[in-house]
C-alpha positions in Angstrom: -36.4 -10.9 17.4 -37.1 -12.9 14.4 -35.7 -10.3 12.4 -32.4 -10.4 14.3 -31.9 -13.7 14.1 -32.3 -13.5 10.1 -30.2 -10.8 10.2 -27.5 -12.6 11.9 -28.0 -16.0 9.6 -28.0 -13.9 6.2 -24.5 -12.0 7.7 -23.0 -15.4 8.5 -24.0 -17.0 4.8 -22.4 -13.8 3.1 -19.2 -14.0 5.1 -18.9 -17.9 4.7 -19.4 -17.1 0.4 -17.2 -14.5 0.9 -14.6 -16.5 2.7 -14.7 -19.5 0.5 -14.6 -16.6 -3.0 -11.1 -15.6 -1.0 -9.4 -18.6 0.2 -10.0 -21.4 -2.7 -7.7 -19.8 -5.2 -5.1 -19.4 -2.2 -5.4 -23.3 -1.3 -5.4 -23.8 -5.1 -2.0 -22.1 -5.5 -1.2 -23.6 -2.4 -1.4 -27.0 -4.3 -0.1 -26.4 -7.2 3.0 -25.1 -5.8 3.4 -28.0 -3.7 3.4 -31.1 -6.1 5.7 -33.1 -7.2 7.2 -36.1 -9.4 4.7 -38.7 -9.9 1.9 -37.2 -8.0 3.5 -36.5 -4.7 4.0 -33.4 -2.1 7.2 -31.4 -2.6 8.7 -28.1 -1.4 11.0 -27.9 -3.7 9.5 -24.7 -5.6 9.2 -23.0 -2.0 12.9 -23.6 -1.1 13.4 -22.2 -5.1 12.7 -19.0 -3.5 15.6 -18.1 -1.5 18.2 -20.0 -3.9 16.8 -17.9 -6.9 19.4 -14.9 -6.7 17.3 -12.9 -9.0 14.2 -13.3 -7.1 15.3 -12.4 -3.9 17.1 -8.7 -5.1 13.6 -7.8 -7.1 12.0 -8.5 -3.6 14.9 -6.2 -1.8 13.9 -4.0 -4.7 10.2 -4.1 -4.6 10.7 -4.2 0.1 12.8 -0.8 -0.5 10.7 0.7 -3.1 7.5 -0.1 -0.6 9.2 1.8 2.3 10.9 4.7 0.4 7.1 5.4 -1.5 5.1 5.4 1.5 8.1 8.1 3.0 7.8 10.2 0.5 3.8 10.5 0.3 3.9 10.7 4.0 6.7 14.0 3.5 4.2 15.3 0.5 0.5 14.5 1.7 0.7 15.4 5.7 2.3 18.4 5.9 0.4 20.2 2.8 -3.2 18.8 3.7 -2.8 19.8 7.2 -1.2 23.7 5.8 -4.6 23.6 3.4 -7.3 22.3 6.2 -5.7 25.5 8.5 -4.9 28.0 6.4 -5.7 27.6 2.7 -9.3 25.6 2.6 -10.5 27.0 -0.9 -7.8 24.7 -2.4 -8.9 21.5 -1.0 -10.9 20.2 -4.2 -8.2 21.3 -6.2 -5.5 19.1 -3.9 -8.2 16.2 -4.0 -8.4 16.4 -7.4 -5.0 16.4 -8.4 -4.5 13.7 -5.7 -6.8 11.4 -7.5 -6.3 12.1 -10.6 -4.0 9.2 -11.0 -7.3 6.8 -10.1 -8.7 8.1 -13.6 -5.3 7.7 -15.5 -4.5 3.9 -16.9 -1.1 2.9 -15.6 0.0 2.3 -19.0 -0.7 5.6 -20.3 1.2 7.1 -17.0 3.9 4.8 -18.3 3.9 7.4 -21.4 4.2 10.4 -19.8 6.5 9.5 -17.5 9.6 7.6 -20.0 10.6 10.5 -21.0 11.2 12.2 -17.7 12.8 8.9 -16.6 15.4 9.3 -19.4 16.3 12.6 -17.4 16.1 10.7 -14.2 18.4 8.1 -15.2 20.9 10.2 -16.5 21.3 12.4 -13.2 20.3 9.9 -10.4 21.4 6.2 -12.3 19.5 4.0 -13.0 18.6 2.4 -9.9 14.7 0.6 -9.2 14.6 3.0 -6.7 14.1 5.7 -8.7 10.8 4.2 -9.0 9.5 6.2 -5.9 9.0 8.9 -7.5 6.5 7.2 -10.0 4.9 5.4 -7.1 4.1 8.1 -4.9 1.8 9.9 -7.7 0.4 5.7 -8.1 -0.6 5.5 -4.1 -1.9 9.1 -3.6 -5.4 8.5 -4.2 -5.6 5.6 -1.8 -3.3 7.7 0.5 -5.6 10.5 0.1 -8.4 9.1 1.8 -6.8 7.7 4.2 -5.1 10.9 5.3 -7.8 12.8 5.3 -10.6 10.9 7.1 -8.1 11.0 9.9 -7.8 15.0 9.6 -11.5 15.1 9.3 -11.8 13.6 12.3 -10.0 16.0 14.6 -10.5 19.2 15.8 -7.2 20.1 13.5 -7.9 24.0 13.9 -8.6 24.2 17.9 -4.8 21.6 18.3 -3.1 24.0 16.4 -4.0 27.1 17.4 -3.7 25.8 21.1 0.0 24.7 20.5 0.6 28.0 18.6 -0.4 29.9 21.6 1.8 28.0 23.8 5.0 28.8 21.8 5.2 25.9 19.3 6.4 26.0 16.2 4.5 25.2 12.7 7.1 21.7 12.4 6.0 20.9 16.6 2.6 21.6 15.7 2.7 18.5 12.9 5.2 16.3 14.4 4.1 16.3 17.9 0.3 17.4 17.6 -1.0 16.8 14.2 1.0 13.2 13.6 0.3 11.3 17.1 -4.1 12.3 16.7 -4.0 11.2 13.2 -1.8 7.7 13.5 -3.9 5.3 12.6 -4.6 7.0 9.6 -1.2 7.7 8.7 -0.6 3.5 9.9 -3.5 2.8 7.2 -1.8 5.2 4.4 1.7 3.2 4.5 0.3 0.0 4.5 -2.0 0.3 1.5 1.2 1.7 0.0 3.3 -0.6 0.3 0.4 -3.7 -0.5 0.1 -1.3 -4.0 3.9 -1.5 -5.0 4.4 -4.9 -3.7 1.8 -5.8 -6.4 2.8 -3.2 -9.5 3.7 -4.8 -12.4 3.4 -2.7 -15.5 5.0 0.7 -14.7 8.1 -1.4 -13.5 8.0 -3.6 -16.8 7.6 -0.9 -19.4 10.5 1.2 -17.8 12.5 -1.8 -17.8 13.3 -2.0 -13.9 13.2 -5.3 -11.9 11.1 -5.5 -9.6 9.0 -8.7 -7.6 6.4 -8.6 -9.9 8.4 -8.3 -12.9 10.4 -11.5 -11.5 7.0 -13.1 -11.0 5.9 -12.9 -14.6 9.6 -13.9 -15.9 9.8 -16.7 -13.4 6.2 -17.7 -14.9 7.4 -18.6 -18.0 10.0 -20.8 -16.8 9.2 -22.2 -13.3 5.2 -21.6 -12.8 5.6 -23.6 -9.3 8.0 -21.0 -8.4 6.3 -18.4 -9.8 2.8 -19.4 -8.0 5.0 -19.6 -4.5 5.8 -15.9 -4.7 2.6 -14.8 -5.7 0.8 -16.9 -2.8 3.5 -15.2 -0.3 2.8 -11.9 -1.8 -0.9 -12.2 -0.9 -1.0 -13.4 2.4 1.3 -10.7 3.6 -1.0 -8.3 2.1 -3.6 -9.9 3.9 -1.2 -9.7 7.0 -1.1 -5.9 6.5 -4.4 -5.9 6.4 -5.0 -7.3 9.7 -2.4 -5.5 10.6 -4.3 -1.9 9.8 -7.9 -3.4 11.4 -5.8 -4.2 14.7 -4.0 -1.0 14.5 -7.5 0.7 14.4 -9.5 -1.3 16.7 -6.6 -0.7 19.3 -7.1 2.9 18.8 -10.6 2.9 19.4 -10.3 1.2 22.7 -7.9 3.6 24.1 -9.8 6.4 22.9 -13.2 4.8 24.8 -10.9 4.1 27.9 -9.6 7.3 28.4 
């Protein structure tokens, strides 16, 4: 019993550390961001936000970019880890190594290799921040990796498919209305730690000259740094939002799975 009770105390002086680690930079911004003339309160670098034209298109930029990332890795990572788990499972280190390769790789040095396919890029598809996807995808697939694949480990993938198989389905019903609905929470998880990773990339966007909220950040730092600290605070509580997002996603799951 004594034990417990230790237990219990040591947990809650870890979390209340932890806690006060996380949330006295965020009330720090919080105040900086908020002063004013002569020592006073003032929104003005919050209402900033909206009237700064070039702030709110790199957040369009950086919103679309989020969504059109997490598309494409969904497209690329579901579809050929679920075709390797069946049918192909002497290539799955090789997948998971290529997939986390980018992990290893210094963002900078990516930067390198990629340029000069951007220049071919640009020239056939504009040169539009979205084109930034493509770079992203290869940035989020290690983090989507894991994701995806804990939730295929933890299905009978083999036994759903061959049972829908034998019932007449085809390979695309099998993954869109067998293989996606067991494995949503994962596939939930995936997107969001996506789109909290592009909200938050600065250098690939920088170094191939496209503008991006981050980019804006770091410009609007050397002008406006209330302004600049604004964003930044907004940027991290809504990846704190999609992070509480993904744990109620989960623990949702989990309790319809134990009710049925």
């Amino acid at each position: 019993m004594g034990s417990l009770v230790k237990q219990r105390v040591l947990r809650t002086v870890v979390l209340l550390i932890l806690g006060v680690y996380f949330i006295l930079p965020l009330i720090a911004m919080a105040e900086f961001s908020t002063r004013g003339k002569n020592n006073t309160r003032s929104f003005e670098s919050w209402t900033a936000i909206v009237d700064d034209d070039g702030l709110m298109e790199a957040l369009t930029n950086s919103l679309l970019l989020s969504v059109t990332s997490a598309l494409l890795m969904l497209v690329l990572l579901v579809p050929t880890m679920a075709w390797i788990r069946l049918r192909l499972p002497q290539l799955q280190r090789l997948v998971e190594f290529l997939c986390l390769l980018p992990l290893a790789i210094p963002a900078i040095v990516l930067v390198v290799g990629m340029a000069p396919l951007y220049a071919w890029v640009n020239y056939f598809l504009g040169d539009s921040p979205l084109t930034l996807t493509f770079a992203y995808t290869i940035l989020v697939l290690p983090f989507a990796y894991r994701a995806v694949d804990a939730g295929l480990a933890a299905i009978d993938l083999k036994t759903l498919a061959e049972a829908a198989r034998s019932l007449g389905a085809s390979w695309f019903t099998v993954l869109w209305k067998v293989v996606v609905p067991n494995i949503r929470v994962a596939l939930i998880g995936a997107s969001l730690l996506s789109v909290a990773l592009v909200l938050g990339e600065f250098t690939i966007a920088s170094l191939l000259n496209f503008d991006t909220l981050q980019v804006q950040v770091n410009l609007l730092g050397k002008r406006n740094a209330g302004v600049s600290i604004a964003v930044s605070l907004l940027s991290l509580l809504f990846a704190f939002v999609l992070l509480f997002a993904l744990s109620y996603v989960g623990q949702r799951r989990r309790q319809t799975v134990v009710e049925e």
